[in-house]
C-alpha positions as CSV (number, residue, x, y, z in Angstrom):
1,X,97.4,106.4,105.8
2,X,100.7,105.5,104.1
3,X,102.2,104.7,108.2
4,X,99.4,102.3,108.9
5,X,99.2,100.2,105.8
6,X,102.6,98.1,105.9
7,X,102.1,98.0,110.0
8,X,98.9,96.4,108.8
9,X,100.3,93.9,106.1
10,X,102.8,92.5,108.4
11,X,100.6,92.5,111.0
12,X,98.2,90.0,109.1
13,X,101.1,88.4,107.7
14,X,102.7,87.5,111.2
15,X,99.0,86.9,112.2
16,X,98.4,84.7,109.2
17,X,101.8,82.3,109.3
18,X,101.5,81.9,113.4
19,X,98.3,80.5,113.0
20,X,98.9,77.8,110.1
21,X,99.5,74.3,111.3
22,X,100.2,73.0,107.8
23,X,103.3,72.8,106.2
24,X,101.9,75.6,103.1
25,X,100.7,79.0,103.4
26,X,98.1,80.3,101.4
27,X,98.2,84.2,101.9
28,X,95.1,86.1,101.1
29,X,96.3,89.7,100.3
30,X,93.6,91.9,102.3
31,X,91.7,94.2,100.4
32,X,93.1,97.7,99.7
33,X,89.3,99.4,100.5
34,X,89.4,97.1,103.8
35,X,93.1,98.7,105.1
36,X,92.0,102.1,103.9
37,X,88.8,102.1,105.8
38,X,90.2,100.9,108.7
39,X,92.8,103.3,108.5
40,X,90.9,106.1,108.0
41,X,89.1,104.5,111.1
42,X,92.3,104.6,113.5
43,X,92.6,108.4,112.3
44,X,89.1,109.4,113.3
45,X,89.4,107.4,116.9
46,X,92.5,109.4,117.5
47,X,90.7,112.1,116.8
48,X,87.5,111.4,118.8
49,X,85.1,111.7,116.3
50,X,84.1,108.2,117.6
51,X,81.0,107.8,115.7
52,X,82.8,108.5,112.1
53,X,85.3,105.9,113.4
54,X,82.9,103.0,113.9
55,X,81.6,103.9,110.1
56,X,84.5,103.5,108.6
57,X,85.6,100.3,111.1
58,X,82.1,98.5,109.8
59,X,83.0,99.5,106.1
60,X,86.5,97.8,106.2
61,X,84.5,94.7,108.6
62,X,82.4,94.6,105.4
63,X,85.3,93.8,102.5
64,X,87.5,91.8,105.2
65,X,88.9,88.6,103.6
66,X,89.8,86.9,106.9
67,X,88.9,86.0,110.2
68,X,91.7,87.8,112.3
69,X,90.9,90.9,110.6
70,X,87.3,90.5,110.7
71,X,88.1,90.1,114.4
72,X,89.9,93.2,114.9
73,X,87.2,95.2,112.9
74,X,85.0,94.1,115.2
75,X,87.0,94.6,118.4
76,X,87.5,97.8,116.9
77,X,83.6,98.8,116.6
78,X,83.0,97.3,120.3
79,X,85.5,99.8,121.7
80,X,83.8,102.6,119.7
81,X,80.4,101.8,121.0
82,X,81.8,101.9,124.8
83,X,83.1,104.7,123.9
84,X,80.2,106.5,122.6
85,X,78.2,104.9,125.6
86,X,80.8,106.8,128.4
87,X,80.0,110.0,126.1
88,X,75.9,110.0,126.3
């Protein structure tokens, strides 16, 4: 979990100041339950456990403070129901 939390933060960071057209930056730090849960979420989809995976990518969707991340979370779940589609 540690690895994946500062890729994260400078991930949205990066996201967040390529975006801004203004000349001042408001950062929103993310939610710590958000980055844990979608964490956690990467861990299970390498794993395969698919299902567990989309749970935990819907639970970090649910505390997300911004749009790219909201976006990813639910890019995220997408690819998890193909994924459990391919399997049934």
């Amino acid at each position: 979990m540690s690895r994946f939390l500062p890729l994260l933060l400078a991930m949205l960071l990066l996201g967040a100041s390529a975006c801004s057209k203004s000349k001042t930056l408001t950062v929103i730090p993310q939610d710590a339950h958000s980055l844990e849960q979608f964490a956690e979420g990467l861990r299970c989809k390498q794993q395969g456990r698919y299902l567990l995976a989309r749970e935990h990518f819907a639970l970090a969707l649910s505390t997300a403070r911004d749009e790219d991340f909201s976006r990813r979370c639910q890019a995220e779940i997408a690819a998890m129901d193909r994924a459990l589609q391919q399997l049934r």
